[in-house]
DSSP file (Angstrom, degrees, kcal/mol; ACC not computed):
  #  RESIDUE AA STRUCTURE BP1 BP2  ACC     N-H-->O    O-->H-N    N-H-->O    O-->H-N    TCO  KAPPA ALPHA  PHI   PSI    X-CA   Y-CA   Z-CA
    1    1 A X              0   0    0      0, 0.0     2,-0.4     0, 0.0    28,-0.2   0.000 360.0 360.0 360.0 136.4 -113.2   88.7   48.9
    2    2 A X  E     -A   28   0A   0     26,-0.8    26,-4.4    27,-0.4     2,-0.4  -0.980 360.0-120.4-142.7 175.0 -115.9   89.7   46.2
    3    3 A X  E     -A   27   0A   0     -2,-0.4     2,-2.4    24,-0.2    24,-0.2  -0.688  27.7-136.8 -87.1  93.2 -116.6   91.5   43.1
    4    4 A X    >   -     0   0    0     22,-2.5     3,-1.6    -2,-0.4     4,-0.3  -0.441  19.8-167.6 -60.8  91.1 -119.3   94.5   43.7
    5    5 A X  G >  S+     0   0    0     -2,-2.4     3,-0.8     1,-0.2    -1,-0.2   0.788  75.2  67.8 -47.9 -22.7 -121.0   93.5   40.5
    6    6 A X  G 3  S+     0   0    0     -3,-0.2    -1,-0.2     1,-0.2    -2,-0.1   0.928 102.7  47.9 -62.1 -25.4 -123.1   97.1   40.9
    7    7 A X  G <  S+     0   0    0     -3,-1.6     2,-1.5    19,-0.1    -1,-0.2   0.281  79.8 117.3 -97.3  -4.3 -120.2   98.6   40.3
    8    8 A X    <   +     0   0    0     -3,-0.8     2,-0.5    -4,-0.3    17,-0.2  -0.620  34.9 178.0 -73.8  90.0 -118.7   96.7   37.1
    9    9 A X        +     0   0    0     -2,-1.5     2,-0.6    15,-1.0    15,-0.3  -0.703   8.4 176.4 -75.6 115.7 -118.5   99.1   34.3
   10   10 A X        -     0   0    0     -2,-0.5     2,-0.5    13,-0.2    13,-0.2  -0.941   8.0-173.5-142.8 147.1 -116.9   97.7   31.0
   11   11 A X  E     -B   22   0A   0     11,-1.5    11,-2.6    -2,-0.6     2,-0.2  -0.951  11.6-150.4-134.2 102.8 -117.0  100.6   28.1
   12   12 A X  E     -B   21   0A   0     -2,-0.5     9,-0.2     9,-0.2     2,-0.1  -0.600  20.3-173.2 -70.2 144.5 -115.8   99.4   24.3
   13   13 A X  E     -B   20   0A   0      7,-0.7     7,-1.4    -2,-0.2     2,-1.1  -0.517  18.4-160.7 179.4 119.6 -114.0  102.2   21.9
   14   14 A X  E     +B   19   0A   0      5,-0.2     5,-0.2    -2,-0.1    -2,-0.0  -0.555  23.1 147.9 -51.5  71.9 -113.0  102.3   18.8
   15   15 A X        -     0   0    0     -2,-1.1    -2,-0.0     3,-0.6     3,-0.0  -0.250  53.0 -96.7 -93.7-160.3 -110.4  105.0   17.3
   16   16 A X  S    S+     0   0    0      1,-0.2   128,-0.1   125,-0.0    -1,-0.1   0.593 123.6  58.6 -82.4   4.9 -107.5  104.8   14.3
   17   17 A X  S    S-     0   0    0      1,-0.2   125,-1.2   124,-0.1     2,-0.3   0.488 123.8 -86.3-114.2 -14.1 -104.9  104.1   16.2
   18   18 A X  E     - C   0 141A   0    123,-0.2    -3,-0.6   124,-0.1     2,-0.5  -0.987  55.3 -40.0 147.5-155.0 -107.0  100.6   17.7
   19   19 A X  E     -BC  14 140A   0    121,-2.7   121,-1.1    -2,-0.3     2,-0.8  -0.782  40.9-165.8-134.4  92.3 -109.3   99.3   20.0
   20   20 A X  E     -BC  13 139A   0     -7,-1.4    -7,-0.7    -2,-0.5     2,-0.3  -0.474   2.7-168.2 -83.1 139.0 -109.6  100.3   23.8
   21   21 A X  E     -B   12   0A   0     -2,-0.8   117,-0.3   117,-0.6     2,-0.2  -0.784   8.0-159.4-137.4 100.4 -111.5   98.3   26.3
   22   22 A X  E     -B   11   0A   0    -11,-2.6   -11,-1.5    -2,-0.3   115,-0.3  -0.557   8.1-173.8-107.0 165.8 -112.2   99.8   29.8
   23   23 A X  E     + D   0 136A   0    113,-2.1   113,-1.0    -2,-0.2     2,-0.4  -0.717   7.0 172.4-125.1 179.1 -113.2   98.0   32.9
   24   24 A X  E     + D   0 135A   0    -15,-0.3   -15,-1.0   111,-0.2     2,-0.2  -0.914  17.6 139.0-177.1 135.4 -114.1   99.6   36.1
   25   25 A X  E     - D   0 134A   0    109,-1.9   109,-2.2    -2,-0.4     2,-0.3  -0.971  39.3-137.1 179.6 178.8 -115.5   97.4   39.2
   26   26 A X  E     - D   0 133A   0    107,-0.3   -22,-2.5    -2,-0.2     2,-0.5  -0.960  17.5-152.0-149.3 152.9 -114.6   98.0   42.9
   27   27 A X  E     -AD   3 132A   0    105,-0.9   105,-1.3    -2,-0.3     2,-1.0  -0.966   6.5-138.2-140.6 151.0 -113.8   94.8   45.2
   28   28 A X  E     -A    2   0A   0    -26,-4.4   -26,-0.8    -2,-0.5   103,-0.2  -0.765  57.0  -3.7-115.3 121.0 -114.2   94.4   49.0
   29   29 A X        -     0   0    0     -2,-1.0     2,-0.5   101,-0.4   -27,-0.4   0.645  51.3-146.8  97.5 124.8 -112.0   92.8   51.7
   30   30 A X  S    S+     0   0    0     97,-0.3    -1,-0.1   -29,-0.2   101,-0.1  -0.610  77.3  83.7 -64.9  58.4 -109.3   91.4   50.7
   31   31 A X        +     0   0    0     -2,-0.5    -1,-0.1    -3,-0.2     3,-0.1   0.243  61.8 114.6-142.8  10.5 -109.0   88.6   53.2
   32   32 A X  S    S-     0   0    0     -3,-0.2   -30,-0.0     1,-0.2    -3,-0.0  -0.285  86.5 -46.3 -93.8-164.5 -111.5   85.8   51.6
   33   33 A X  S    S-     0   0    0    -32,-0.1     2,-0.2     1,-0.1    -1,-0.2  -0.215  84.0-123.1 -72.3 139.2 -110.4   82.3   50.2
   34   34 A X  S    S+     0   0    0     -3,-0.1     2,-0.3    27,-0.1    26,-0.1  -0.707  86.6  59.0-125.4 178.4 -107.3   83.2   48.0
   35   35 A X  S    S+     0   0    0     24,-0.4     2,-0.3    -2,-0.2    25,-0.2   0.852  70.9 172.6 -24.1 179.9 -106.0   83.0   45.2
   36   36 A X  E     +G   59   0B   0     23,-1.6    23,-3.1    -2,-0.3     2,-0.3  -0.762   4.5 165.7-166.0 136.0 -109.2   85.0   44.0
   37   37 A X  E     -G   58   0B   0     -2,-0.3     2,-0.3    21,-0.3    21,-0.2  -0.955  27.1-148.3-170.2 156.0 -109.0   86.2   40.2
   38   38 A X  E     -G   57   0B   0     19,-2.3    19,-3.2    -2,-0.3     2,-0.3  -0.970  11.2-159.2-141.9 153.3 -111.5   87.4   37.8
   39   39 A X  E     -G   56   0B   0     -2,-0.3     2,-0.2    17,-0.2    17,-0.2  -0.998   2.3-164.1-141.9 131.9 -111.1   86.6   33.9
   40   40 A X  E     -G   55   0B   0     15,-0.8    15,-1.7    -2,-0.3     2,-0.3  -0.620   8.9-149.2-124.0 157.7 -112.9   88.9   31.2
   41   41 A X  E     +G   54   0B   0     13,-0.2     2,-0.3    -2,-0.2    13,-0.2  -0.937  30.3 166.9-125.0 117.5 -113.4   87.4   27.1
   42   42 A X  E     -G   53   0B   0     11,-1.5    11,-4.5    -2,-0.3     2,-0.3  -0.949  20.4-169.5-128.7 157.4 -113.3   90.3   24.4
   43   43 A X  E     -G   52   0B   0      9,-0.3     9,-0.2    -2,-0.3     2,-0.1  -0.969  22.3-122.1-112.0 143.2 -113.0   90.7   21.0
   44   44 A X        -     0   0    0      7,-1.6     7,-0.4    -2,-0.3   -25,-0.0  -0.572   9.0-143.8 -79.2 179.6 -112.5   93.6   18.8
   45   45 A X        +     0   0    0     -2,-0.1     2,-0.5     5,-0.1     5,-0.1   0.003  50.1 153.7-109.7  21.6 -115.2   94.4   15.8
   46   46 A X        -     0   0    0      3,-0.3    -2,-0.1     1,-0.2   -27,-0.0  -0.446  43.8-151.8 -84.4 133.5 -112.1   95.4   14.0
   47   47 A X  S    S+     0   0    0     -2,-0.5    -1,-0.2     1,-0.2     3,-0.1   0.265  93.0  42.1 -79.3   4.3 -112.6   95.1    9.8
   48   48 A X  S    S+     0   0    0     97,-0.0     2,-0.5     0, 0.0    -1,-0.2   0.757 131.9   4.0-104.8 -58.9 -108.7   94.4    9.3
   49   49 A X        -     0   0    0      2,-0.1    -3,-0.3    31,-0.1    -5,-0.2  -0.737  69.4-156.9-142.9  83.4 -107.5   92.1   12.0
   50   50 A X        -     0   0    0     -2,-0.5     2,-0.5    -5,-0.1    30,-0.2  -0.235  19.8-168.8 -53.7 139.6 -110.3   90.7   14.3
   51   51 A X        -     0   0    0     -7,-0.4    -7,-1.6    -2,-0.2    -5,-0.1  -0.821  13.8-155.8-139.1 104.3 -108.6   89.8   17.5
   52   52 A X  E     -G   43   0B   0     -2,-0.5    25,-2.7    -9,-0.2    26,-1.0  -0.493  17.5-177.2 -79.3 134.9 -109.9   87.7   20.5
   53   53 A X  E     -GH  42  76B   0    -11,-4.5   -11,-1.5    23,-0.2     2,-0.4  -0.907  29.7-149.3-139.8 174.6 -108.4   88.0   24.1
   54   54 A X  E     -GH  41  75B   0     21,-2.0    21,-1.7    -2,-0.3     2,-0.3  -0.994  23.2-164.6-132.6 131.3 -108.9   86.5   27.7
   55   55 A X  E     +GH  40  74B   0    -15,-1.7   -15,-0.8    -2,-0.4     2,-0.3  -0.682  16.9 176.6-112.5 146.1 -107.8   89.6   30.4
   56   56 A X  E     -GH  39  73B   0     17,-2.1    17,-0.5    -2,-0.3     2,-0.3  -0.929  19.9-172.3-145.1 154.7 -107.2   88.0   34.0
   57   57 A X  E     -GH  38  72B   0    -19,-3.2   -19,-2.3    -2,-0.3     2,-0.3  -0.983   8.9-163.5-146.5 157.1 -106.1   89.6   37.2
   58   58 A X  E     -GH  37  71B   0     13,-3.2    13,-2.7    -2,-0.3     2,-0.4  -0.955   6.6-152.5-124.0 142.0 -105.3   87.2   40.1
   59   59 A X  E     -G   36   0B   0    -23,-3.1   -23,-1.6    -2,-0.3   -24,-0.4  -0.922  18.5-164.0-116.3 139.0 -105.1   88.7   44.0
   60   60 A X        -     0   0    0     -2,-0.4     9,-1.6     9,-0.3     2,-0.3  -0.892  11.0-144.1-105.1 135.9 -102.7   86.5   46.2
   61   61 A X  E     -I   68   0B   0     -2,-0.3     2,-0.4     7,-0.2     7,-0.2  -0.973   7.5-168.2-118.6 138.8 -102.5   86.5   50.2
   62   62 A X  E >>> -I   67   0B   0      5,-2.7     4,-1.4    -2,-0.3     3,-1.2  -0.919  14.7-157.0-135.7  90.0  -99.1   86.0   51.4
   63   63 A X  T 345S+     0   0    0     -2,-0.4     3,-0.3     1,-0.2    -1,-0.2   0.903  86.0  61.5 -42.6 -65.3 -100.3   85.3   55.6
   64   64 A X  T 345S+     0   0    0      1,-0.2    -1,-0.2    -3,-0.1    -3,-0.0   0.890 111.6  33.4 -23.7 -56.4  -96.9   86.3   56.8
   65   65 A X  T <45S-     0   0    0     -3,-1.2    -2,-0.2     2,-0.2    -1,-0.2   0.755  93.0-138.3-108.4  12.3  -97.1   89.5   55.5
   66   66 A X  T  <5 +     0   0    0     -4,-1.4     2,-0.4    -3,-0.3    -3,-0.2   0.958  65.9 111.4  53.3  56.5 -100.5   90.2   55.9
   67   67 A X  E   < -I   62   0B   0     -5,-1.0    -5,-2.7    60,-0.2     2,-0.3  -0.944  61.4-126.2-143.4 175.6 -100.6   91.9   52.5
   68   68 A X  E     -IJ  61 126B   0     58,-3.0    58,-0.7    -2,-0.4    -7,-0.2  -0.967  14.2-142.8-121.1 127.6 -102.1   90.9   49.4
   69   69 A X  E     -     0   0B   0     -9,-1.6     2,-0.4    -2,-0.3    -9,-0.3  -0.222   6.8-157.3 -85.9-178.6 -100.4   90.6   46.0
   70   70 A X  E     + J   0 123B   0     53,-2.4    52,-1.8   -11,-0.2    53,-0.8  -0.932  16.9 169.9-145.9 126.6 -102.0   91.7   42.6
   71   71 A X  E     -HJ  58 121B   0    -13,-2.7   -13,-3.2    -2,-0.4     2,-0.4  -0.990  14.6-157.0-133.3 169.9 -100.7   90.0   38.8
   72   72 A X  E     -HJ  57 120B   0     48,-1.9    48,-2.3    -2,-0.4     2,-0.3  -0.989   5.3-157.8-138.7 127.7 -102.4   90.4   35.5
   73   73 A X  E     -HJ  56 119B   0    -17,-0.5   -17,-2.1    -2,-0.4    46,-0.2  -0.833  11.2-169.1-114.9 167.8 -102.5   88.4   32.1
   74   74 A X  E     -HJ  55 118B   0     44,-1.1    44,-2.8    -2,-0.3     2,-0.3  -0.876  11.3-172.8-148.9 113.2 -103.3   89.3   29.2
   75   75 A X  E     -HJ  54 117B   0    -21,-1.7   -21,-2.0    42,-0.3     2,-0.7  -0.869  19.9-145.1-140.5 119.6 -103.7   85.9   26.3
   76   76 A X  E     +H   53   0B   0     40,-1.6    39,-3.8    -2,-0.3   -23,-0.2  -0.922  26.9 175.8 -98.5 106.3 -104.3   86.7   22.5
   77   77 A X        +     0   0    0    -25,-2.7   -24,-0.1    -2,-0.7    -1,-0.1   0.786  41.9 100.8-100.0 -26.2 -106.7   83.6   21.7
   78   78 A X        -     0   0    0    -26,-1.0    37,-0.1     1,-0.1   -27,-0.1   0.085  68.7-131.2 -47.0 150.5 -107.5   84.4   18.3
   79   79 A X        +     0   0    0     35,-0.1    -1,-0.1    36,-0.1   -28,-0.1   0.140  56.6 123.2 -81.2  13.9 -106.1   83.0   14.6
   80   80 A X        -     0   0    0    -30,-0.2    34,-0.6     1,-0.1   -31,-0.1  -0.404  56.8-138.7 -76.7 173.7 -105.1   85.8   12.6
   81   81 A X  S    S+     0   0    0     32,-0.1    -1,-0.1     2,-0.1    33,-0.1   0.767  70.7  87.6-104.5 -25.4 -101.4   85.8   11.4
   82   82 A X  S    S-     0   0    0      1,-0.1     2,-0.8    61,-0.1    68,-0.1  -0.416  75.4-117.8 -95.3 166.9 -100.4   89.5   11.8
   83   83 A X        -     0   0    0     66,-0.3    28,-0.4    -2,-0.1     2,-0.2  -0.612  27.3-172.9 -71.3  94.1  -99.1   90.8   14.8
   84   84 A X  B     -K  112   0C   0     28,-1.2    28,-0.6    -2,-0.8     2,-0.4  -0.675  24.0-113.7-114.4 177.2 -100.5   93.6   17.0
   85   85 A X  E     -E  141   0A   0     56,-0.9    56,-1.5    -2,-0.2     2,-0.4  -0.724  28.1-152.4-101.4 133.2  -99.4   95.5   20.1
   86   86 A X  E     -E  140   0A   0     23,-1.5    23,-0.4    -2,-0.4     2,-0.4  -0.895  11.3-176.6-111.4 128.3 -101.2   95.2   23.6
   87   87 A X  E     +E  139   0A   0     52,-2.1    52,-0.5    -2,-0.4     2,-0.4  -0.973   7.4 177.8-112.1 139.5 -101.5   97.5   26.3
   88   88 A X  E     -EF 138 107A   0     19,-3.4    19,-1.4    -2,-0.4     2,-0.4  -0.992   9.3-173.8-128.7 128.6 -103.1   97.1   29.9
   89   89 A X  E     -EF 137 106A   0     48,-1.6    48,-1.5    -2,-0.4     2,-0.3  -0.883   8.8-161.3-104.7 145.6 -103.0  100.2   32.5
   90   90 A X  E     -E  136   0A   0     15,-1.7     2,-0.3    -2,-0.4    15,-0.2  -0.969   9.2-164.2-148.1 155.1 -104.2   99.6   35.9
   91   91 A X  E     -E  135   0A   0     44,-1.3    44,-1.8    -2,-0.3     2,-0.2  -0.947   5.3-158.3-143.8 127.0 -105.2  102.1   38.3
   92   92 A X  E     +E  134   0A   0     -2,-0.3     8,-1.2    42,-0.2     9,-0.3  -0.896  18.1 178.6-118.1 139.8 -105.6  101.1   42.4
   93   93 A X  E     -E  133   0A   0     40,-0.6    40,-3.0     6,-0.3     6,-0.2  -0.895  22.8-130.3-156.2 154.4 -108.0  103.6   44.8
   94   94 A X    >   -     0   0    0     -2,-0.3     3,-2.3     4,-0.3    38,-0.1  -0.175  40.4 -96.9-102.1-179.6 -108.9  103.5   48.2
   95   95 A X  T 3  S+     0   0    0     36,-0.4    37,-0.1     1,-0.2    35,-0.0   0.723 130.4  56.6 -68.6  -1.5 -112.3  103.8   49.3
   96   96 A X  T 3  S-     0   0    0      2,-0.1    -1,-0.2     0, 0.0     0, 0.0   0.385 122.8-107.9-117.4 -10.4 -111.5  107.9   49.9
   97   97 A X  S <  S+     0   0    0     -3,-2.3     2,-0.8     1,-0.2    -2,-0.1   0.472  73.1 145.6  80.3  -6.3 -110.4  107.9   45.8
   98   98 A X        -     0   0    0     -5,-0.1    -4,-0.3     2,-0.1    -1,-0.2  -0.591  52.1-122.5-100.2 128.7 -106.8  108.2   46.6
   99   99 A X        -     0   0    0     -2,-0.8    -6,-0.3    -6,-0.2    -5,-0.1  -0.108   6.5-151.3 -42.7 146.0 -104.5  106.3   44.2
  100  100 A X  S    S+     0   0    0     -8,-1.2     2,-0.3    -6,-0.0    -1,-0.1   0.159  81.2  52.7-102.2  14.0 -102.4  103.9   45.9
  101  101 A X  S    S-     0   0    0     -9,-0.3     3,-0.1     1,-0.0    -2,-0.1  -0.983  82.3-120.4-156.7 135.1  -99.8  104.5   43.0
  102  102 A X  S    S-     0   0    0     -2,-0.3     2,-0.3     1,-0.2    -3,-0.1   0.943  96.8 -13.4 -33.9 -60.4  -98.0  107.5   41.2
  103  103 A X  S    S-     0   0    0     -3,-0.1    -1,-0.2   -13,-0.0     2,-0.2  -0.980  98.9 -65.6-163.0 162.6  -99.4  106.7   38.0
  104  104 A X        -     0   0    0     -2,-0.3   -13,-0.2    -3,-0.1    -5,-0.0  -0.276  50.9-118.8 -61.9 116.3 -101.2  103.7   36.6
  105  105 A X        -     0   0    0    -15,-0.2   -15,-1.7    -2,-0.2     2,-0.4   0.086  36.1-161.8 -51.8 142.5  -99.0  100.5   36.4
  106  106 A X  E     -F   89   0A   0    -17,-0.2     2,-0.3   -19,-0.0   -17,-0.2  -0.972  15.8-167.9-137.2 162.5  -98.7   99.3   32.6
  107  107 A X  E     -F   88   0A   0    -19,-1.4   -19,-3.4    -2,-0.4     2,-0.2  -0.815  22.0-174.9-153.3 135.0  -97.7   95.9   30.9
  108  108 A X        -     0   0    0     -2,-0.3     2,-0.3   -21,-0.3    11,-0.2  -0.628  24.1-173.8-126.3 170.9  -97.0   95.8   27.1
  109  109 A X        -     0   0    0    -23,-0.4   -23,-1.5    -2,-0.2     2,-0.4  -0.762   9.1-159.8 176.5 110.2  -96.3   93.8   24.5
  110  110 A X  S    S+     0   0    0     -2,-0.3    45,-0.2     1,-0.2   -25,-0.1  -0.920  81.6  18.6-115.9 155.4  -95.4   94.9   20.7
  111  111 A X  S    S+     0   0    0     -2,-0.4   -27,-0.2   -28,-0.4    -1,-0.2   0.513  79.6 178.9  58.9  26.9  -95.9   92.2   17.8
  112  112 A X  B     -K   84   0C   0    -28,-0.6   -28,-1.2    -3,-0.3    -1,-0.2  -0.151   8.6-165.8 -37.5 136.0  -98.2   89.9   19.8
  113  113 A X    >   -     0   0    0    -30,-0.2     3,-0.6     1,-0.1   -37,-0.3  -0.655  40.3 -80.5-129.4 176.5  -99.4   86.6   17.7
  114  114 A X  T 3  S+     0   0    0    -34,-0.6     2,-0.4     1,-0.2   -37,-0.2  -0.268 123.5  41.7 -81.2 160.0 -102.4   84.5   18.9
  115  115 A X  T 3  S+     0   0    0    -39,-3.8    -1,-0.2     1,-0.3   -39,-0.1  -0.318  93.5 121.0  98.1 -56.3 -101.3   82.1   21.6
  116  116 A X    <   +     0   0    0     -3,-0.6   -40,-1.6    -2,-0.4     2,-0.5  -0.055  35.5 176.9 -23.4 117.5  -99.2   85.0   23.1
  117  117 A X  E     -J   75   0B   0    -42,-0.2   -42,-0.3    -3,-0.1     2,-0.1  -0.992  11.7-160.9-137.5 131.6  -99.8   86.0   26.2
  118  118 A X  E     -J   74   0B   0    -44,-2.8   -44,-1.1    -2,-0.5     2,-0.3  -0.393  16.6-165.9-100.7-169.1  -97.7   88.9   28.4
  119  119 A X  E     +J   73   0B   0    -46,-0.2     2,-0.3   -11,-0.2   -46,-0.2  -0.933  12.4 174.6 177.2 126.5  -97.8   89.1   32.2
  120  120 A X  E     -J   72   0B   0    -48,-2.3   -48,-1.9    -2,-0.3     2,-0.5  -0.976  20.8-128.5-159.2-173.4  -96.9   91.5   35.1
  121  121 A X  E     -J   71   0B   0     -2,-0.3   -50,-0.2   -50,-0.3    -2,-0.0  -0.952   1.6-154.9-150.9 112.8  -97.2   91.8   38.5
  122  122 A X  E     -     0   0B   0    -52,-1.8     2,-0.3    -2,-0.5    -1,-0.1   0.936  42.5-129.8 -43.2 -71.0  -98.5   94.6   40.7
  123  123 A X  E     -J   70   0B   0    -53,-0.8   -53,-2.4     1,-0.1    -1,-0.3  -0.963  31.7 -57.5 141.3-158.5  -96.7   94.0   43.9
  124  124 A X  E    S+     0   0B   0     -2,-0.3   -56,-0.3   -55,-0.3     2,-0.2   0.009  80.3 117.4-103.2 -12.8  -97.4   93.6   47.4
  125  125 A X  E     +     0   0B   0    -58,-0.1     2,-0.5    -3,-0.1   -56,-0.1   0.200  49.2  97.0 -68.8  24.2  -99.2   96.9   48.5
  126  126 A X  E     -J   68   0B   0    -58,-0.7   -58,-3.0    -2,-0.2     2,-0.7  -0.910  60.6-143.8-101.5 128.6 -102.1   95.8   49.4
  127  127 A X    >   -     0   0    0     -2,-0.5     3,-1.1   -60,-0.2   -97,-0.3  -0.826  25.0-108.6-128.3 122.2 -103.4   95.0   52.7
  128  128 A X  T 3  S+     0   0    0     -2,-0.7   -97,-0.2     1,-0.2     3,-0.1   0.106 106.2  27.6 -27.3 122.0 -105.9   92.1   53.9
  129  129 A X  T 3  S+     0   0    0      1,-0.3     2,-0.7   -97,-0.0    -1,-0.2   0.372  99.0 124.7 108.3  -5.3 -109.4   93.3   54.8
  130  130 A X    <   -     0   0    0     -3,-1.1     2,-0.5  -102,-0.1  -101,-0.4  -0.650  51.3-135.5-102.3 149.2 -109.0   96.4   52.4
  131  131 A X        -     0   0    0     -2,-0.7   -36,-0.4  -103,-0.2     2,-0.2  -0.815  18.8-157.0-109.5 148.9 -111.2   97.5   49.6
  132  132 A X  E     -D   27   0A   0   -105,-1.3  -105,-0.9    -2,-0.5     2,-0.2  -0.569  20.5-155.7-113.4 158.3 -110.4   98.6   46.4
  133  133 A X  E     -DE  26  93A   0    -40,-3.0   -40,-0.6    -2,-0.2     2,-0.5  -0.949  28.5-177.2-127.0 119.0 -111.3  100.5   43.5
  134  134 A X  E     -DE  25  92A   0   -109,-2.2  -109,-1.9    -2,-0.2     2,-0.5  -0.910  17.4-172.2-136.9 162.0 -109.8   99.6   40.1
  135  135 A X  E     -DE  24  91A   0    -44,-1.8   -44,-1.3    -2,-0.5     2,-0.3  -0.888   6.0-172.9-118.6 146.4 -109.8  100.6   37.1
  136  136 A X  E     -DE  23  90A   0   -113,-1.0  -113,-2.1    -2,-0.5     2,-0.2  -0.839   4.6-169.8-137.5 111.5 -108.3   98.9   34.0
  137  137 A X  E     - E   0  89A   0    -48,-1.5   -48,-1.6    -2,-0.3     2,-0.3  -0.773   4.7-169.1-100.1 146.4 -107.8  100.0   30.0
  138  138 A X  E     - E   0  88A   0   -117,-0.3     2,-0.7    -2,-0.2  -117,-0.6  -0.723   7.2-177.3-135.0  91.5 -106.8   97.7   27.8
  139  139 A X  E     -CE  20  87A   0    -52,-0.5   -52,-2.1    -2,-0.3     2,-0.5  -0.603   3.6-173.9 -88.4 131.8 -105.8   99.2   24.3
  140  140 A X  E     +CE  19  86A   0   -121,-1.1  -121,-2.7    -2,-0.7     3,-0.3  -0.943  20.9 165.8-121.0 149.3 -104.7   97.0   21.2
  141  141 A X  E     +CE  18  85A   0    -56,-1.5   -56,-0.9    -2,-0.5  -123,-0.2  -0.691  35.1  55.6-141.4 167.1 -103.6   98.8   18.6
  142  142 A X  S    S+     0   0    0   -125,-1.2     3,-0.1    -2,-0.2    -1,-0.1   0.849  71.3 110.1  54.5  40.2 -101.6   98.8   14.9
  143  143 A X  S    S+     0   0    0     -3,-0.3     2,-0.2     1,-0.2    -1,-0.1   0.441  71.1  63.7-115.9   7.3 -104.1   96.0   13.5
  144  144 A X  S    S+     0   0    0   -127,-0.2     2,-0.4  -128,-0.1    -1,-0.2  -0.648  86.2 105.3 -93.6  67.2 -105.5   99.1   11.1
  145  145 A X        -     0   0    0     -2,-0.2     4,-0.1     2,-0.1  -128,-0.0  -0.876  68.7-146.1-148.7 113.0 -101.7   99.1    9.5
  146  146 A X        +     0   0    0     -2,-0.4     2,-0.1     2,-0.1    -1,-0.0   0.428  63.7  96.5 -43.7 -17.1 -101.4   97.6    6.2
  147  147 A X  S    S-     0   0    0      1,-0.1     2,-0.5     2,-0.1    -2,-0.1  -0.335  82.7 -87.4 -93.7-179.4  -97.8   96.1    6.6
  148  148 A X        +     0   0    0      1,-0.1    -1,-0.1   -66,-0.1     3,-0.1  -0.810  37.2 179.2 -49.3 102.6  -96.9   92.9    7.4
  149  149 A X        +     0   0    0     -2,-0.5     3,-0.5     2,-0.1   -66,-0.3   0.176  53.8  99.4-128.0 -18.3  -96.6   91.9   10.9
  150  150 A X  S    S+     0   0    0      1,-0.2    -1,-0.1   -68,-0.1   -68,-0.1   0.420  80.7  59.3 -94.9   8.0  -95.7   88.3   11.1
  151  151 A X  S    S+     0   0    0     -3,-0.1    -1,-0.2     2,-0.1    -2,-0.1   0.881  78.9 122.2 -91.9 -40.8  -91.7   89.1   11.6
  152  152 A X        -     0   0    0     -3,-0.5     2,-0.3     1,-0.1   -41,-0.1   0.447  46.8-154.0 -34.1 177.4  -92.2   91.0   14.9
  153  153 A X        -     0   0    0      2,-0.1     2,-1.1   -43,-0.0   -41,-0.1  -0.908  28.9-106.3-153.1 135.6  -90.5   90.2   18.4
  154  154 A X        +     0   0    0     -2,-0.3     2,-0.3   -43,-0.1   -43,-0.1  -0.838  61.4 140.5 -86.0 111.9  -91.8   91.2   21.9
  155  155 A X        -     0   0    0     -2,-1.1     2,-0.5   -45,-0.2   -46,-0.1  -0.945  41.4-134.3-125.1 138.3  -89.4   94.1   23.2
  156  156 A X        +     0   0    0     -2,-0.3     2,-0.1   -47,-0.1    -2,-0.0  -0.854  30.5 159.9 161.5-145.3  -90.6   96.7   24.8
  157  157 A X        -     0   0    0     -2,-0.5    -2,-0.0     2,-0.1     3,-0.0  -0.132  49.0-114.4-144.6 171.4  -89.9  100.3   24.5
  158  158 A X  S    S+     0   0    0      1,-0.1     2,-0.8    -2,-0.1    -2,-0.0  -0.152  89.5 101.4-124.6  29.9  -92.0  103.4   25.7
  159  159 A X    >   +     0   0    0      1,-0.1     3,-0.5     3,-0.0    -1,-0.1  -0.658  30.7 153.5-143.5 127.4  -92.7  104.4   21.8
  160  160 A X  T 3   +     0   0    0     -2,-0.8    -1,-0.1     1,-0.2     3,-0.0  -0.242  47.5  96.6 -98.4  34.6  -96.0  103.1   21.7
  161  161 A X  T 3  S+     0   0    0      1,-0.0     2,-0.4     2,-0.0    -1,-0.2   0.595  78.4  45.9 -97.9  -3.3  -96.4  105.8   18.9
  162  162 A X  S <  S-     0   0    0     -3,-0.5     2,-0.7   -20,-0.0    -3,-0.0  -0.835  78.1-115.7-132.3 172.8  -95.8  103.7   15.9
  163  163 A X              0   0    0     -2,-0.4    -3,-0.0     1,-0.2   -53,-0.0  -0.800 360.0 360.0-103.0  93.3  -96.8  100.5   14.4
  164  164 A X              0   0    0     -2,-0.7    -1,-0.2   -15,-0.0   -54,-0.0   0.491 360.0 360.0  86.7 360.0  -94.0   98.5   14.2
């Protein structure tokens, strides 16, 4: 399997709500020496609560079923004390542009502290020998929020509109 590096897009942006980080890269066959995983370093530039992360996704081949699995971390490396919330959306296309998915798979995480790291797992829909297109956003968010953070819990919930 490799990484079309022509194709590796990574796009930083800043709003109030947080820090989005998108990736974009395309990979071809899925039949070469497995596991196979590719692992990204960002920080944000943000002036309240800088926050350092390590992004991975890992492809598995499971020879029996002749498909390929897909899981993703996401590892808060940083030392600040408050807590902020992480999101990763992932997006799968075929070479033709059609989503292999409804709507983009997501993994969350609300009061993440450094050392934290969340985790999820794609599936199985994938098949050796096939190329991909993927896309990835990774927003973290509610480290511009004045309160206190350090109490928070990972649950969670599908409203990602407020900080805590």
């Amino acid at each position: 399997m490799s990484l079309n590096n022509q194709t590796v897009k990574i796009i930083e942006e800043h709003t109030n709500e947080g820090h989005y980080v998108h990736y974009s890269f395309s990979v071809t066959d899925l039949v070469a020496i497995q596991p196979w995983s590719i692992t990204w370093d960002f920080q944000t530039e943000c002036e309240f609560v800088a926050t350092s992360w390590r992004f991975r996704i890992l492809f598995r081949q499971f020879s029996k079923k002749r498909r390929v699995s897909c899981s993703v971390s996401l590892k808060r490396r940083d030392s600040e004390k408050r807590g902020v919330k992480a999101f990763v959306w992932i997006s799968f296309f075929d070479v033709d542009g059609r989503s292999l998915f409804d709507f983009p798979k997501r993994i969350y995480s609300e009061g993440i502290l450094p050392g934290d790291e969340m985790h999820g797992s794609i599936g199985d829909r994938f098949f050796r020998g096939q190329t991909l297109y993927i896309g990835i956003t990774i927003f973290i968010r509610c480290c511009h929020s004045e309160s206190d953070l350090d109490h928070t819990t990972n649950v969670n919930t599908d409203d990602d509109r407020r900080c805590f």
